[in-house]
C-alpha positions in Angstrom: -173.2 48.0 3.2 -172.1 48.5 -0.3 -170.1 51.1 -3.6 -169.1 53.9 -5.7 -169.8 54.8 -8.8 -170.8 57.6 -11.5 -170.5 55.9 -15.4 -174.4 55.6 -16.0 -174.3 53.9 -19.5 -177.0 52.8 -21.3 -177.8 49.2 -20.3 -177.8 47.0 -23.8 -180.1 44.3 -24.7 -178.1 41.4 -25.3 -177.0 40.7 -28.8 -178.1 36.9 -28.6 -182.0 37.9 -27.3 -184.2 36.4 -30.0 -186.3 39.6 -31.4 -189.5 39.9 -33.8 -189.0 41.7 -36.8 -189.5 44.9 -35.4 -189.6 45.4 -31.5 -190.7 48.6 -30.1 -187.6 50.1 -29.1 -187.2 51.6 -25.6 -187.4 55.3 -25.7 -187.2 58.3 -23.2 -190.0 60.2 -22.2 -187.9 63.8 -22.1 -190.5 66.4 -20.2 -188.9 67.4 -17.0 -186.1 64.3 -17.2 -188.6 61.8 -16.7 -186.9 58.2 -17.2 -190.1 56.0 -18.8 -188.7 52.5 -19.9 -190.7 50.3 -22.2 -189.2 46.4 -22.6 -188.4 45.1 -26.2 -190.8 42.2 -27.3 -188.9 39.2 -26.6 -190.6 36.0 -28.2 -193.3 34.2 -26.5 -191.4 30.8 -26.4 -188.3 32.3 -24.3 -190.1 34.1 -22.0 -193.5 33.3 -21.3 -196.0 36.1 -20.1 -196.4 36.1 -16.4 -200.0 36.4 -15.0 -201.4 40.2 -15.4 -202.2 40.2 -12.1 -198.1 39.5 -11.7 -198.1 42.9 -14.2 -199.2 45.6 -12.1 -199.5 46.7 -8.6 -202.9 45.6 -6.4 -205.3 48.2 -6.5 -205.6 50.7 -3.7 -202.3 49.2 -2.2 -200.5 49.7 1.2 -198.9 52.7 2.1 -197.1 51.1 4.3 -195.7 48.4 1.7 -194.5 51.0 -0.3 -192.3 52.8 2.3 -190.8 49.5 2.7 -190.1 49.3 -1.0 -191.9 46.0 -0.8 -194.6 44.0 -3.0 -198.3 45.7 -3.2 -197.2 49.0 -2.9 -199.1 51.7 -3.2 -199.0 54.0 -6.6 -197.1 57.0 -4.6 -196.7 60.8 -6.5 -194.9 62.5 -3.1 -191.1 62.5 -4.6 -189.9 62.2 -0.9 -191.5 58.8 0.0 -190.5 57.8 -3.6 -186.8 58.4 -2.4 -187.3 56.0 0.4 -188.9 53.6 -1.3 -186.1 53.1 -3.7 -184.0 52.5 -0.2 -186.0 49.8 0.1 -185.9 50.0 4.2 -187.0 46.6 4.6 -183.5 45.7 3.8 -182.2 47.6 6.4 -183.0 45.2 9.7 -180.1 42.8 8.6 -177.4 45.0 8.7 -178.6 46.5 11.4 -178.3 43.4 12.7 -174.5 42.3 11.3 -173.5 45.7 13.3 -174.8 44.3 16.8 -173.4 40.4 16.3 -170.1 42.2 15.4 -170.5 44.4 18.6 -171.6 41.3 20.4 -168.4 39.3 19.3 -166.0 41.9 19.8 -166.6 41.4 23.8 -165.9 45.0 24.3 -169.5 46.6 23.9 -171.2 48.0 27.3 -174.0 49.7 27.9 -173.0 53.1 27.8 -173.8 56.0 26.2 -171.1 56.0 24.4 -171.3 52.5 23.1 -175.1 52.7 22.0 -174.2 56.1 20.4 -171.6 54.5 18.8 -173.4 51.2 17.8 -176.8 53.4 16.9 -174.2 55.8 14.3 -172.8 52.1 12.7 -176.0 51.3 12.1 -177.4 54.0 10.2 -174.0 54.0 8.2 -174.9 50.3 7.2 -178.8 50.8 6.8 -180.5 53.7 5.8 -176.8 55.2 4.1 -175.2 52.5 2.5 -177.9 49.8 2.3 -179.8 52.9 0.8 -177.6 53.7 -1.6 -177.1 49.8 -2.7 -180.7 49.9 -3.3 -181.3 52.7 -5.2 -178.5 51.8 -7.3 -179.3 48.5 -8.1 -182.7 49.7 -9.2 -181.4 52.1 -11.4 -179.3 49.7 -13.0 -182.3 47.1 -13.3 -184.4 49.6 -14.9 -184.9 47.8 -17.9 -185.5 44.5 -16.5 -187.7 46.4 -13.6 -189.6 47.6 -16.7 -190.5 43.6 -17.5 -190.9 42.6 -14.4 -192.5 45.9 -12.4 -193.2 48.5 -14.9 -194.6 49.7 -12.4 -191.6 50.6 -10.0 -190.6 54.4 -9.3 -188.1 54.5 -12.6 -189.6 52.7 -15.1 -192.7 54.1 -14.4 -191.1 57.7 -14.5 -192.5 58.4 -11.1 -188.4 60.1 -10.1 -186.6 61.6 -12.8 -182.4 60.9 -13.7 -181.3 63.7 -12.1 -183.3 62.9 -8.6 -182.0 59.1 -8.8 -178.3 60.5 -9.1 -178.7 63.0 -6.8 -179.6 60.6 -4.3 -177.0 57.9 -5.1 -174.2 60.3 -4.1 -175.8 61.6 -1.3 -176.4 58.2 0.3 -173.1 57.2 -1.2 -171.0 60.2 0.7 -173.3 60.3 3.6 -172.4 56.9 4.4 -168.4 57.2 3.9 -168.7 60.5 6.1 -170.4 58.3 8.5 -167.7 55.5 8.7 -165.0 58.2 8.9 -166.5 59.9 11.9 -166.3 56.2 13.8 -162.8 56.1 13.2 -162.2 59.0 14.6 -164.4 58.3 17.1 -163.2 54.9 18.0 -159.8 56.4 18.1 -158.7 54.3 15.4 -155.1 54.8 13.9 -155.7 53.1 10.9 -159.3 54.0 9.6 -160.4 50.7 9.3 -164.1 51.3 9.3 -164.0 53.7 6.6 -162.0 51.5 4.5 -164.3 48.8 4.9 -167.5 51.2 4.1 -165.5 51.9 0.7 -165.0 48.0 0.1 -168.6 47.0 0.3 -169.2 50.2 -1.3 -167.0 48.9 -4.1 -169.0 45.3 -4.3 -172.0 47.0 -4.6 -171.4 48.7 -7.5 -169.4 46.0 -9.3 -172.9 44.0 -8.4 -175.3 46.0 -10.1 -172.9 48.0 -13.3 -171.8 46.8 -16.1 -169.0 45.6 -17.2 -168.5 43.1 -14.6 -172.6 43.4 -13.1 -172.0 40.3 -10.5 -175.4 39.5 -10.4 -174.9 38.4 -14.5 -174.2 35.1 -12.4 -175.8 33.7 -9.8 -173.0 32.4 -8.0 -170.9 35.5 -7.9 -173.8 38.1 -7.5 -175.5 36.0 -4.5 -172.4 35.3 -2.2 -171.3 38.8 -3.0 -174.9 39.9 -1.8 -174.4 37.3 1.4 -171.5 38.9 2.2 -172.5 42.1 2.2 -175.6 41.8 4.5 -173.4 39.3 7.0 -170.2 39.9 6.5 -169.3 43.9 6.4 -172.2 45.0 8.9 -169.9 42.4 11.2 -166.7 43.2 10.5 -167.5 46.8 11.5 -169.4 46.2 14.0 -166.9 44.4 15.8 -164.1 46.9 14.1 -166.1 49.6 15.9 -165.5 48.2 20.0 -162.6 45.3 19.3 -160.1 43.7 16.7 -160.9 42.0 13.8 -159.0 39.2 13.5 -158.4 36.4 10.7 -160.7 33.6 12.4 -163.8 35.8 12.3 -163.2 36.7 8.6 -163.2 33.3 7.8 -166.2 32.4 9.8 -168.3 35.0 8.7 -167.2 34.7 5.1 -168.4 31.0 5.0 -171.9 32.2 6.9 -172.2 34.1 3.7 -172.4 31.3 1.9 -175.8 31.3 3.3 -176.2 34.9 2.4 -176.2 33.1 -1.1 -178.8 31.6 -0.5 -180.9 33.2 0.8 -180.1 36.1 -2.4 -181.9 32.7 -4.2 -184.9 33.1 -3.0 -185.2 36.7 -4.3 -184.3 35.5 -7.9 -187.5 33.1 -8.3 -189.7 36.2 -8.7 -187.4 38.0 -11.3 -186.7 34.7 -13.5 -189.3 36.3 -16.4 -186.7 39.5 -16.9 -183.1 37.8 -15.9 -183.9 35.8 -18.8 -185.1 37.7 -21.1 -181.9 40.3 -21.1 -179.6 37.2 -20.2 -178.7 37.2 -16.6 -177.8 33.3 -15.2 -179.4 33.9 -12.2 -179.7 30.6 -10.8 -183.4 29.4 -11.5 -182.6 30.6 -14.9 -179.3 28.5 -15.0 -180.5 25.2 -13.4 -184.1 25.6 -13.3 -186.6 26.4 -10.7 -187.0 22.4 -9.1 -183.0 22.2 -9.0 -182.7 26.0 -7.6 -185.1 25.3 -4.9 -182.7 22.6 -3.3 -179.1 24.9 -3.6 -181.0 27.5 -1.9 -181.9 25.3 0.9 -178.6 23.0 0.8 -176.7 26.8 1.1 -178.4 28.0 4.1 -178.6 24.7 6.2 -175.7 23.0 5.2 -173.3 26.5 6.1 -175.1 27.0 9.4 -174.3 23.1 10.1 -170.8 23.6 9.6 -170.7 26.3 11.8 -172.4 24.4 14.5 -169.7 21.9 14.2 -167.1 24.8 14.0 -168.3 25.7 17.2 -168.6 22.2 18.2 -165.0 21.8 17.8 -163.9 24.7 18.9 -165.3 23.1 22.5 -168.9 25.4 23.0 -171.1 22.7 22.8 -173.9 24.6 24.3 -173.7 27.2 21.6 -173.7 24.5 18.5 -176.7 22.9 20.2 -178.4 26.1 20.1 -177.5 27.1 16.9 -178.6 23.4 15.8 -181.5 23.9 17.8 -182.6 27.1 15.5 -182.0 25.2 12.2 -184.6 23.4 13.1 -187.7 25.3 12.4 -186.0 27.1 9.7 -185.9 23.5 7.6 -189.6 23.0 8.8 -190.8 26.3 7.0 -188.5 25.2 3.8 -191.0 22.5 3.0 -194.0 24.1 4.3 -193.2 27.2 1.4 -190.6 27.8 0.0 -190.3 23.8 -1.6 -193.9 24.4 -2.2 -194.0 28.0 -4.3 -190.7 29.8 -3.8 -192.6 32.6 -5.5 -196.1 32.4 -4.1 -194.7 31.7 -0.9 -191.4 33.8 -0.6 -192.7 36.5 1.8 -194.4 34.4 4.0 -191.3 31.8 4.0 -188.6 34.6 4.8 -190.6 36.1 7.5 -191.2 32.1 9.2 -187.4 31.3 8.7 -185.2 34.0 8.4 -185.5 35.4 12.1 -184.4 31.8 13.1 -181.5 32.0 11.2 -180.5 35.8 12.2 -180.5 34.6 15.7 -178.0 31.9 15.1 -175.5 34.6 13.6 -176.3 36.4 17.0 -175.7 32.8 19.1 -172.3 32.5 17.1 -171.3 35.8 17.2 -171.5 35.3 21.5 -169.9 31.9 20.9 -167.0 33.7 19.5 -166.5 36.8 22.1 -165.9 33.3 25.2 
């Protein structure tokens, strides 16, 4: 879920970037609005040049990775399935997800029509709305780094003018909020909790991506803000939605974002040539690649121990084993890739490991409705 916004400033170089004499400066390509971004020079012992295949898109590629708004996309020109590739609807799933653990933890949720209308309404508020509009967002706001990175991508590229980015922003933005209202309502809530909770993360997400404060300037800040976005809200509303939100489940959920953080890690392996070059402490720019590796590994297990032996303690021994039990693999397919190449290897790691770990959010979340 995730933020509001409308002050699109120009995003600044830093002052402290070394420069040759005379970069190229970045310049606007004005026919019909069309944003086209071209990266200052930076000099070749800060940031060295990626591979060229690393510089463009593969040749003939998927239509189907570019609806996703994933890597080896193909060059698209139909502004419609632009627009939802910069929602990026692979991200959806684990949101979509948050919502049914919170459902599943409130103990309230039957199979009803009503409940699954309900749940299926959440969803799209967290996904395809807010998700959506956290997405296209943070890709306008990482236009220039996109333009280092993947000059390629629907804005740097000029594929979507300003106006059509904008345009969508809000619409995503309010269609969301109108969403999260209409559950209240719904729900028969006094106190519009779920709408209040849409404008939070909506909140976070901006402060993530726009200056001044732009979160993910830091690694620490911008990834467990990120963690608890795709863990925390999506539960919290989810179980908002059919129960009570109490105290105990913030707090639990809160510390399972810590391996939200981590996770956010693995993503910042493949941007490390741009996050340097304008200055963002992401953190394989701040402690290296070898020593990033192992805090993105030490934040996923080392949380989902803890809550094992929350759960442990909390006399559900059955649901700690299983949640132990799914750690497992997911520390087997750490050194298989992600140790190995977190960038060569960063797909095919999240796909082995991550739906081990989504299920343990699912075993806790029963753990916690007993």
């Amino acid at each position: 879920m995730a933020t509001v916004l409308n002050i699109f400033s120009s995003i600044r170089l830093p002052n402290n970037m070394t420069r040759r004499p005379t970069p190229p400066p970045i310049y606007l390509s004005l026919p019909r609005r069309r944003l086209v971004i071209r990266a200052a020079e930076t000099d070749a012992n800060e940031v060295a040049k990626a591979p060229a295949q690393e510089k463009a898109p593969l040749a003939g590629g998927s239509s189907f990775n570019q609806i996703l708004g994933i890597k080896g996309a193909k060059q698209e020109t139909d502004i419609w399935k632009i627009r939802v590739q910069l929602t990026k609807p692979v991200t959806w799933p684990p949101l979509v997800w948050g919502v049914v653990c919170g459902a599943a933890a409130s103990g309230n949720f039957h199979w009803t029509v009503d409940d699954v209308a309900k749940s299926l309404v959440c969803m799209m508020m967290s996904g395809p709305c807010l998700t959506g509009y956290t997405q296209t967002l943070n890709d306008w706001y990482d236009r220039e780094i996109d333009a280092i990175n993947e000059p390629y991508r629907p804005i740097p590229s000029g594929a979507i003018s300003e106006n059509e980015v904008i345009t969508q922003i809000w619409v995503l933005l309010l269609g969301g909020l109108g969403l999260a209202y209409i559950l209240d309502v719904w729900a028969g809530h006094d106190f519009p909790i779920i709408f209040y909770l849409a404008i939070g993360g909506s909140l976070v997400s901006y402060i993530y991506s726009a200056p001044p404060l732009k979160l993910k300037q830091n690694g620490w800040s911008g990834n467990f803000a990120l963690g608890a976005s795709y863990i925390s809200l999506p539960w919290w509303a989810g179980q908002a939605l059919f129960g009570t939100l109490t105290p105990d489940i913030i707090v639990l959920t809160l510390l399972y974002s810590i391996a939200g953080l981590g996770i956010g890690i693995v993503n910042d392996f493949k941007s490390v040539e741009g996050d340097r070059a304008l200055g963002l402490q992401s953190i394989p720019v701040a402690f290296g690649a070898e020593t990033a590796k192992w805090i993105c590994v030490g934040a996923i297990d080392i949380t989902q121990i803890s809550v094992a032996s929350y759960l442990l303690g909390a006399s559900k021994p059955y649901y700690a084993l299983a949640l132990l039990g799914l750690i497992l693999p997911q520390v087997f397919f750490q050194f298989k890739y992600f140790l190995k190449d977190p960038v060569k290897y960063d797909v095919k790691y999240q796909a082995s490991a991550q739906p081990f770990m989504v299920l343990g959010l699912l075993v806790t979340a029963l753990a916690t409705s007993h």
